[in-house]
C-alpha positions in Angstrom: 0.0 0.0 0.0 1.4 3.8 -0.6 1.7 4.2 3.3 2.7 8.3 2.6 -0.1 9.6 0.7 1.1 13.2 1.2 5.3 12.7 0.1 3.3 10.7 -2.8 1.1 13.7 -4.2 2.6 16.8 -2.8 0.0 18.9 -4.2 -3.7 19.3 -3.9 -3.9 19.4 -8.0 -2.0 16.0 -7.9 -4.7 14.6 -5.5 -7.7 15.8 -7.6 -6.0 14.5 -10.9 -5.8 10.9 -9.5 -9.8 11.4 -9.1 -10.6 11.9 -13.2 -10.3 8.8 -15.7 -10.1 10.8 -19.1 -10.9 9.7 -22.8 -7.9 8.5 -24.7 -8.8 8.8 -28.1 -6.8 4.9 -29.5 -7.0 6.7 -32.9 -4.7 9.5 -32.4 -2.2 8.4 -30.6 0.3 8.4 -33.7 -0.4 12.5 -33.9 2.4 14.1 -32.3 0.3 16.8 -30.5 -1.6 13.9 -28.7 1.7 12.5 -27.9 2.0 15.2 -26.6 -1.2 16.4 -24.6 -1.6 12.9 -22.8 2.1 12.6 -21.4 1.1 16.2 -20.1 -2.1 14.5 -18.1 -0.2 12.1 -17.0 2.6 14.3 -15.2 -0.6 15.9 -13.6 -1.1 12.8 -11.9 -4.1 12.0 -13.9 -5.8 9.0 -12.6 -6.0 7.1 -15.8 -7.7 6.7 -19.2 -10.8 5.6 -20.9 -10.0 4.1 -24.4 -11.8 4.0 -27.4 -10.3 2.5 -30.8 -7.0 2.1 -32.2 -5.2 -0.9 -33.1 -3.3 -3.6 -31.5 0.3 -3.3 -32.0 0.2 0.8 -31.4 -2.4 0.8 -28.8 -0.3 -1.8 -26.3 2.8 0.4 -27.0 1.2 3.3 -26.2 -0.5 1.9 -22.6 2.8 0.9 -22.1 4.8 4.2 -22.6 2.9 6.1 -20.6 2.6 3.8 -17.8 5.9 4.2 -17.6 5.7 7.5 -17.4 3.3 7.5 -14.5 4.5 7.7 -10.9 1.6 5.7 -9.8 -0.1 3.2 -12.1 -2.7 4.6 -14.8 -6.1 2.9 -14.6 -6.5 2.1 -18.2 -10.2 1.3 -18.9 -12.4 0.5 -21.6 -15.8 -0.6 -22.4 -15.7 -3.6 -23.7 -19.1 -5.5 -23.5 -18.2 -7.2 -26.4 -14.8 -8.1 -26.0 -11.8 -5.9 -27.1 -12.7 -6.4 -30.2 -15.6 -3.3 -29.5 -12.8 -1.3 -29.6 -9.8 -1.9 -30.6 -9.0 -3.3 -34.0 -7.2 -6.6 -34.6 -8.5 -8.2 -31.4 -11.5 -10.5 -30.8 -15.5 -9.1 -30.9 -17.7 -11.3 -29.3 -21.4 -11.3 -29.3 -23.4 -9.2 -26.8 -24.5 -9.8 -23.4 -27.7 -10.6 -24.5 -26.4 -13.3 -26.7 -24.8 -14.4 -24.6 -27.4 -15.2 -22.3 -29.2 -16.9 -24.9 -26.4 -19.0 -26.0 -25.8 -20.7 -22.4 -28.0 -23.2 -20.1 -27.2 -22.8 -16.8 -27.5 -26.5 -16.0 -25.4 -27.8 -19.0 -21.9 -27.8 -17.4 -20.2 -27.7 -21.0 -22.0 -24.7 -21.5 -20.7 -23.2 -18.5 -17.2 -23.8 -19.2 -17.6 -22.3 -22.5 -19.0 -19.6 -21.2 -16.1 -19.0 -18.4 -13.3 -19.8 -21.2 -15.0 -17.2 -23.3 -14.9 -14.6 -20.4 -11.4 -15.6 -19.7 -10.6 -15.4 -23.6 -12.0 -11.7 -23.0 -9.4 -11.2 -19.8 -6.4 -12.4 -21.9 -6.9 -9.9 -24.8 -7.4 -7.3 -22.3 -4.1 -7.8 -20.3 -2.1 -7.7 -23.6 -3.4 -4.9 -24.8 -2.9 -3.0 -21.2 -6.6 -2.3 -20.4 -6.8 -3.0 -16.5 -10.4 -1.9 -15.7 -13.1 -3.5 -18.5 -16.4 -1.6 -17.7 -18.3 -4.9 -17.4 -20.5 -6.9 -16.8 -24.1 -4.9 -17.9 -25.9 -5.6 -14.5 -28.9 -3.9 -16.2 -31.7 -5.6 -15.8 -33.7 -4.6 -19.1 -37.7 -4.8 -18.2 -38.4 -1.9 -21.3 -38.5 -3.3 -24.4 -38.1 0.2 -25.7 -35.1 1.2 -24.0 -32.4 2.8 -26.7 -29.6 2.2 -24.5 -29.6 -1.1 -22.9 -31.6 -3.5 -24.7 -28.9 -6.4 -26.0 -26.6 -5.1 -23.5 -28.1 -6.5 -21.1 -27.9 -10.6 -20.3 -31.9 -10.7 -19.4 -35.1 -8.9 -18.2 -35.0 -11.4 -15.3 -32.4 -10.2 -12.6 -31.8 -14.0 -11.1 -30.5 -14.4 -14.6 -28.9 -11.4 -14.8 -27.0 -11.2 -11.6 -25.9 -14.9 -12.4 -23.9 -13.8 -15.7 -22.8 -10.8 -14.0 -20.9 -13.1 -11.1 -19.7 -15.7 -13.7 -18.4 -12.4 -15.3 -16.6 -11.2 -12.0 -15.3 -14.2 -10.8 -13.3 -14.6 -14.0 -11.9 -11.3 -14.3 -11.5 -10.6 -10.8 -9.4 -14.2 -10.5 -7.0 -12.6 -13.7 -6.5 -10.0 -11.4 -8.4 -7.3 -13.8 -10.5 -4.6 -12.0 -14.3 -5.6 -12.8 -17.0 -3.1 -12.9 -20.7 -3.2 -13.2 -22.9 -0.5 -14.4 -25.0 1.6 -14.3 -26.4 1.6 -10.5 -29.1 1.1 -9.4 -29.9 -0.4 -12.8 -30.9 1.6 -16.1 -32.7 -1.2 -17.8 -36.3 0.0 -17.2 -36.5 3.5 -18.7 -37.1 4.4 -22.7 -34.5 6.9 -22.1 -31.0 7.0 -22.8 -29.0 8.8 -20.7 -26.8 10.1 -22.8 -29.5 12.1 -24.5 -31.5 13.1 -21.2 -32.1 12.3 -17.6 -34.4 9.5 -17.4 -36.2 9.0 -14.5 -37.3 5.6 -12.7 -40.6 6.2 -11.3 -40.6 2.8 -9.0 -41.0 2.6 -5.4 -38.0 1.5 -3.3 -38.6 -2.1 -2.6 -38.9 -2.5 -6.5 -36.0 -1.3 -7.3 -34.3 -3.2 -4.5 -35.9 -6.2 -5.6 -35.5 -6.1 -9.5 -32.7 -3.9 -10.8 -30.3 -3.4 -7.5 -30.3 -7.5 -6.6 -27.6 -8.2 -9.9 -25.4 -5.3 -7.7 -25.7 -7.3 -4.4 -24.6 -10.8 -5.9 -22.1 -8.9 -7.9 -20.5 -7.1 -4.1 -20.8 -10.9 -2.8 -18.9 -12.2 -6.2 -15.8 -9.8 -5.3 -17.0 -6.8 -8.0 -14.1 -4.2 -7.2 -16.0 -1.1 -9.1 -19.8 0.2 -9.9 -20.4 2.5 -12.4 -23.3 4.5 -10.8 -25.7 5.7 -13.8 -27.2 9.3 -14.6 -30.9 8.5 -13.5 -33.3 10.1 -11.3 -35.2 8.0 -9.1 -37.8 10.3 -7.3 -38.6 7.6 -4.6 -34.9 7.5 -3.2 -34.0 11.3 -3.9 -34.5 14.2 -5.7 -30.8 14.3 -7.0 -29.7 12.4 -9.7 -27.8 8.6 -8.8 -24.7 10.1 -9.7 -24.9 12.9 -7.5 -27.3 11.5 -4.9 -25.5 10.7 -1.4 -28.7 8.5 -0.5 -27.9 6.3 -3.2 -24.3 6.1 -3.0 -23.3 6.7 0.1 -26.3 5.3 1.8 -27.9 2.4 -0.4 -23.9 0.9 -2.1 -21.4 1.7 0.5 -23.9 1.5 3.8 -26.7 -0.8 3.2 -24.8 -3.0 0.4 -21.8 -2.2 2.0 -19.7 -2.0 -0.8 -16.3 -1.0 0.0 -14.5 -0.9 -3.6 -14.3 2.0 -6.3 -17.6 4.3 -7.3 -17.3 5.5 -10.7 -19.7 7.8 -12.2 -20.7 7.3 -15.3 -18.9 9.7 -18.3 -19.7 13.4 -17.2 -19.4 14.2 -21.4 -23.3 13.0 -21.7 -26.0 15.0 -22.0 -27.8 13.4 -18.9 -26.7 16.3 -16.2 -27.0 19.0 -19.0 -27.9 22.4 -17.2 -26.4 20.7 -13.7 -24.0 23.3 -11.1 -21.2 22.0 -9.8 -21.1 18.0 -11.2 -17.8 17.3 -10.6 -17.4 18.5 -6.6 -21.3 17.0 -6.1 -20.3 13.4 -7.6 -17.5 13.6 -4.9 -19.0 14.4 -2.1 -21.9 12.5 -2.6 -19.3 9.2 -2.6 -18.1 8.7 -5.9 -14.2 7.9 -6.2 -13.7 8.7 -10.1 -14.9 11.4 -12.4 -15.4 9.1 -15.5 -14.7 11.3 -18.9 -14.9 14.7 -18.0 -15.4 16.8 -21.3 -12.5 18.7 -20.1 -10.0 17.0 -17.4 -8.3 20.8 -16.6 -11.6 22.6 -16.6 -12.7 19.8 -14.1 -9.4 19.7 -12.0 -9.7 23.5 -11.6 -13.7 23.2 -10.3 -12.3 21.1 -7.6 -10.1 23.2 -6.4 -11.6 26.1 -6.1 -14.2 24.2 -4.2 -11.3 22.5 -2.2 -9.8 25.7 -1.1 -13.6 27.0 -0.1 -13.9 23.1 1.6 -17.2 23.2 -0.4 -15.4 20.3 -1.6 -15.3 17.6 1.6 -11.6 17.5 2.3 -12.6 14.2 4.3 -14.8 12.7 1.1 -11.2 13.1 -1.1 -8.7 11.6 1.1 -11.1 8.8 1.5 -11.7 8.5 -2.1 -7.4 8.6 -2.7 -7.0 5.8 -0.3 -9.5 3.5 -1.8 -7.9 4.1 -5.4 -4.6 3.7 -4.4 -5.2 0.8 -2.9 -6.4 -0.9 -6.0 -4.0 0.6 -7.8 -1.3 -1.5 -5.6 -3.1 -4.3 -6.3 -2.9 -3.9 -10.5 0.8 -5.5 -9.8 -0.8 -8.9 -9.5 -1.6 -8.7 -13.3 0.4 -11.4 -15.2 1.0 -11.1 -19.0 -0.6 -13.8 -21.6 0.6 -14.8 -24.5 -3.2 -14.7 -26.9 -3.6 -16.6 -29.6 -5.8 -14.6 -31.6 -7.3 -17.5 -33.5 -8.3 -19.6 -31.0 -9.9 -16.7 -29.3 -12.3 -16.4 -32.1 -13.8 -20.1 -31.9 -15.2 -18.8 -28.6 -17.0 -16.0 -30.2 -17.9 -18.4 -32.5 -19.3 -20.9 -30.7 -21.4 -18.5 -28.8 -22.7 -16.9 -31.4 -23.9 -19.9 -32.9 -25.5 -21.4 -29.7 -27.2 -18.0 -29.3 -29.9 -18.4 -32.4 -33.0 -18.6 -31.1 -36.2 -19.6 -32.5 -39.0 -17.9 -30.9 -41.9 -19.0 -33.4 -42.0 -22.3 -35.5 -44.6 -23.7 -37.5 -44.3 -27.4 -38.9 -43.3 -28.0 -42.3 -41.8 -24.2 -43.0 -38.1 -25.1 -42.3 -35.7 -25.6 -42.6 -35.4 -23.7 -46.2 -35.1 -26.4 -48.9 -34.5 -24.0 -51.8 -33.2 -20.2 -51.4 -33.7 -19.7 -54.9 -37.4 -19.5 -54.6 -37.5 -17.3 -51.3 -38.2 -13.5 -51.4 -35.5 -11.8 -49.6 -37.1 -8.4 -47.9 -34.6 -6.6 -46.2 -35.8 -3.7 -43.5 -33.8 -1.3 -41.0 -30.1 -0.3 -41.2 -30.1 0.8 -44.8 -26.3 0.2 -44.7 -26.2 -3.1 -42.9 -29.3 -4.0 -45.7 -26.7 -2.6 -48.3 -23.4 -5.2 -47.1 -25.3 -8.1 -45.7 -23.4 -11.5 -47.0 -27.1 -13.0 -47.4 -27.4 -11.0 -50.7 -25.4 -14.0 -51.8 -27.5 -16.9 -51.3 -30.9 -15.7 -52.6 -32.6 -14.8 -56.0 -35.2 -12.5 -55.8 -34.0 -9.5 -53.0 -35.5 -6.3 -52.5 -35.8 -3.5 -49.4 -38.8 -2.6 -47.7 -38.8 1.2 -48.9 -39.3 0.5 -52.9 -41.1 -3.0 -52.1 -44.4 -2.8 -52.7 -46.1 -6.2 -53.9 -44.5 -9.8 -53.0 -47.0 -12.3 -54.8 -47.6 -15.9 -53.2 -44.3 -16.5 -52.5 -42.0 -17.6 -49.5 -41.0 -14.3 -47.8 -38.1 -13.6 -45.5 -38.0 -10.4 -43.8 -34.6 -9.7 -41.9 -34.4 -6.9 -40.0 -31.5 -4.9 -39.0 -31.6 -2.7 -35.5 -28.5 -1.5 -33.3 -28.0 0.1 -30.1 -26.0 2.8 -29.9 -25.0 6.0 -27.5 -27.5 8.8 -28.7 -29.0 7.0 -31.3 -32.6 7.3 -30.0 -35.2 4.5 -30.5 -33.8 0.7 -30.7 -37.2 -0.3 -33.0 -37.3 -0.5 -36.9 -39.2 3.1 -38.4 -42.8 2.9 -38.0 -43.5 2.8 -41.7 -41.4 0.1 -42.4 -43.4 -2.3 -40.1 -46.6 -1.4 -41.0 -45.0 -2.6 -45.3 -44.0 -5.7 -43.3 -47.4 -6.5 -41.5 -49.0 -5.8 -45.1 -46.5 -7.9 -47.2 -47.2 -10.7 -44.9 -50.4 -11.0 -45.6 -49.8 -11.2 -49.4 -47.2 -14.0 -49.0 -47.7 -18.4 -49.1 -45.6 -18.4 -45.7 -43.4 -15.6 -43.5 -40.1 -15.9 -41.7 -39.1 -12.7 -39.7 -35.5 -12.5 -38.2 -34.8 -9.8 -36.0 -30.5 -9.4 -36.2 -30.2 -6.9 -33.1 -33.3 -6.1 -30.8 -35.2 -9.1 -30.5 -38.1 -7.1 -29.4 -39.1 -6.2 -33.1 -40.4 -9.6 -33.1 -43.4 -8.5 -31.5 -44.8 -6.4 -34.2 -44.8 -9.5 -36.4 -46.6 -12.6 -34.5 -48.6 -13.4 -37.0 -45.7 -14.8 -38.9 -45.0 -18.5 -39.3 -41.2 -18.2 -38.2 -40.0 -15.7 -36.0 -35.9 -15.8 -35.2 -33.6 -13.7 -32.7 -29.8 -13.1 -33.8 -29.1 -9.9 -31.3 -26.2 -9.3 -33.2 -26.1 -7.8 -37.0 -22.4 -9.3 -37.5 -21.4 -11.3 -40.5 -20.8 -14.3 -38.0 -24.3 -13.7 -36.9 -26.0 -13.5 -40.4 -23.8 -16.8 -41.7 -24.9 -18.9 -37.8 -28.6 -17.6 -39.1 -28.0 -19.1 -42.9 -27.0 -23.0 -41.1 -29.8 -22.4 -39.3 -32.1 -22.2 -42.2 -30.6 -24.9 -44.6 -31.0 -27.2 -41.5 -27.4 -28.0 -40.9 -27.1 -26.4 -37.5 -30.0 -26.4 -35.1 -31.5 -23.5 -33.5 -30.2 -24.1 -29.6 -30.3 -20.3 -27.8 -32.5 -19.4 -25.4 -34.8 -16.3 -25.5 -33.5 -14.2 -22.6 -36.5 -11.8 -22.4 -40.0 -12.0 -22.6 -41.6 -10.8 -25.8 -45.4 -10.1 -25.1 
């Protein structure tokens, strides 16, 4: 442990630097003015970086050089929910939590193992690149089918299943010696909003929140979680304050009723969520929070804090505290041991999981498997440019979008459907237009499939469809698992992880 916290950071700047993780942009890091600007934070005594893109080879180095610039080691974190490969290029992308969840029966002890080597694969690939903190596991427990945030993110709408990933999850990382960290408390799965956009609000009572969303975070404290990523939401029943600046819900509901005694990171200050907000950063920290998660501006946010500090509008007490905790992780990192990855095998897992996730939601007899592609009316709807690319254009004759489709005859119709969820990005659902051409097309055709590649809850605009599918992801891996899946040469064996009413 650093026993002399003062001889350590001399200067109240230094102290309130170690609080703020800050973007580090994987992209630019061959530009010599950013080679410049983050060897700057880090003399500051920045307390580490957030990463998002870059490559392999030039991201490791980089992580590398300015560790060893740092007199205390950098937290280096990423969100990585679908493995490294959701950020940096030439590593691994597995499918989402979601798929996941669908691709593994608890009671089926090969499953499990996959599942755990799969987790492990993710560890591995993390280490060697020099991320130490992966923002995971998603302990969201997502009971809105319309939220634009979460949705696939999350492993279920059911929290037993949910907080069960999430410690499989922990257990792993935790054991490679990574730092684990679950988000967003106290859960942001059952809101339409996304928080990156505006503040939702959770209008639940307490003992439903308790009992639905916050029970993943309780199994995740008793699996050894070492962080929680504490969400921008407003939950009127607990406190009139936002989570992230809310001392009921940190100080009193994690650390004191949960008693939770690792790090409190707030979710990234650069989102619209607190928009219009005084005084974020010195309200996060005295409210409980450790670490300022990506500040739009790291010196703007440093020099807040200590002009509170110097007023002791900042808690003096609340910093120190917070210092301690960190550097006491931070001691810990040295129990990391380097991997050497192979790449290749890493992607059988993804794989694998991927093609255990398919799930058949709807079947009726004697529609597949699909005998002759030829013959099948091809219908794509949704992400114009995922519609655009998709490999399946290969393997049927007669293909056409839903925008300039307007009649389909007696034929075999296949409707895929392309949705993603992304930061800002607004509704996770298909254009309202475009469903209503689907519900009519059907009606015109011999017999329907419908395959939802992303947000399985698209499915539920089309029941009256012979065949409905779930993919949750819109990958090439994904769309080529669906194709075996149709000829009959694989069988559909995922789960549906949510109810679709």
């Amino acid at each position: 442990m650093y026993r002399n916290l003062n001889a350590l950071l001399k200067s109240p700047e230094k102290k309130l630097h170690q609080l703020i993780i800050n973007r580090l942009d994987g992209n630019l890091i061959s530009s010599k003015s950013y080679q410049q600007k983050i060897p700057r934070l880090v003399k500051k005594g920045i307390g580490g970086f957030i990463i998002f893109g870059g490559s392999r080879d030039g991201t490791e180095d980089f992580i590398n050089h300015i560790q060893s610039l740092s007199e205390i080691p950098l937290f280096i974190a990423s969100d990585i929910e679908r493995g490294v490969g959701q950020q940096i290029k030439n590593t691994t992308l597995f499918p989402c939590q979601m798929a996941v969840a669908a691709s593994i029966h608890r009671d089926r002890p090969d499953e499990v193992r996959l599942l755990q080597s799969a987790i492990k694969a993710i560890a591995e690939e993390a280490i060697d690149i020099g991320i130490n903190m992966p923002l995971i596991p998603v302990l969201d427990v997502n009971q809105n089918p319309d939220n634009p945030i979460i949705c696939t993110r999350a492993f279920s709408d059911n929290p037993e299943e949910v907080a069960w990933f999430g410690s499989q999850y922990i257990k792993v990382l935790e054991k490679s010696g990574l730092i684990s960290c679950g988000k967003h408390f106290p859960g942001h799965g059952d809101t339409s909003i996304d928080s990156h956009i505006s503040l939702p609000v959770i209008t639940k009572a307490r003992e439903d929140l308790f009992r639905e969303d916050i029970k993943p975070f309780i199994d995740a404290i008793k699996a050894g979680i070492r962080g929680i990523m504490v969400g921008h939401l407003l939950i009127p029943s607990v406190d009139s304050k936002p989570a992230s600046l809310s001392r009921k819900i940190i100080t009193d509901i994690l650390r004191r009723e949960l008693g939770f005694d690792g790090l409190v990171l707030t979710d990234a200050l650069s989102m619209s969520a607190l928009k219009g907000t005084k005084h974020v950063p010195v309200e996060c920290i005295n409210a409980g929070a450790d670490i300022l998660l990506h500040p739009v501006d790291a010196d703007r946010t440093v020099k807040a804090l200590l002009s509170a500090y110097k007023k002791d509008t900042l808690m003096r007490g609340r910093v120190e505290e917070s210092l301690h905790r960190i550097l006491r992780v931070k001691e810990e990192l040295k129990t990391i041991k380097s991997v050497k990855v192979n790449y290749e095998k890493q992607k059988l897992y993804s794989h694998r999981l991927t093609e255990n996730s398919i799930t058949l939601v709807k079947d009726t007899e004697g529609v597949l498997p699909l005998s002759w592609f030829k013959s099948v009316h091809l219908v794509f709807a949704g992400d114009k440019k995922l519609c655009e690319s998709s490999p399946l254009r290969n393997h049927f004759g007669n293909i056409s979008l839903i925008r300039t489709t307007k009649h389909i005859g007696g034929t075999m119709a296949l409707f895929v459907i392309f949705t993603s969820i992304a930061a800002a990005k607004g509704s996770p659902d298909i254009d309202e237009g475009e469903r209503n051409r689907i519900i009519k097309l059907m009606k015109e055709a011999k017999q329907t499939v419908v395959i939802s590649f992303g947000n399985p809850y698209v499915l539920r605009h089309f029941r009256e469809a012979d065949v409905l599918i779930a993919a949750y992801e819109t990958t090439e891996q994904a769309q080529k698992a669906i194709l075996k899946c149709l000829r009959g040469n694989s069988a559909f064996k995922g789960n549906l992880p949510v109810t679709i009413e």
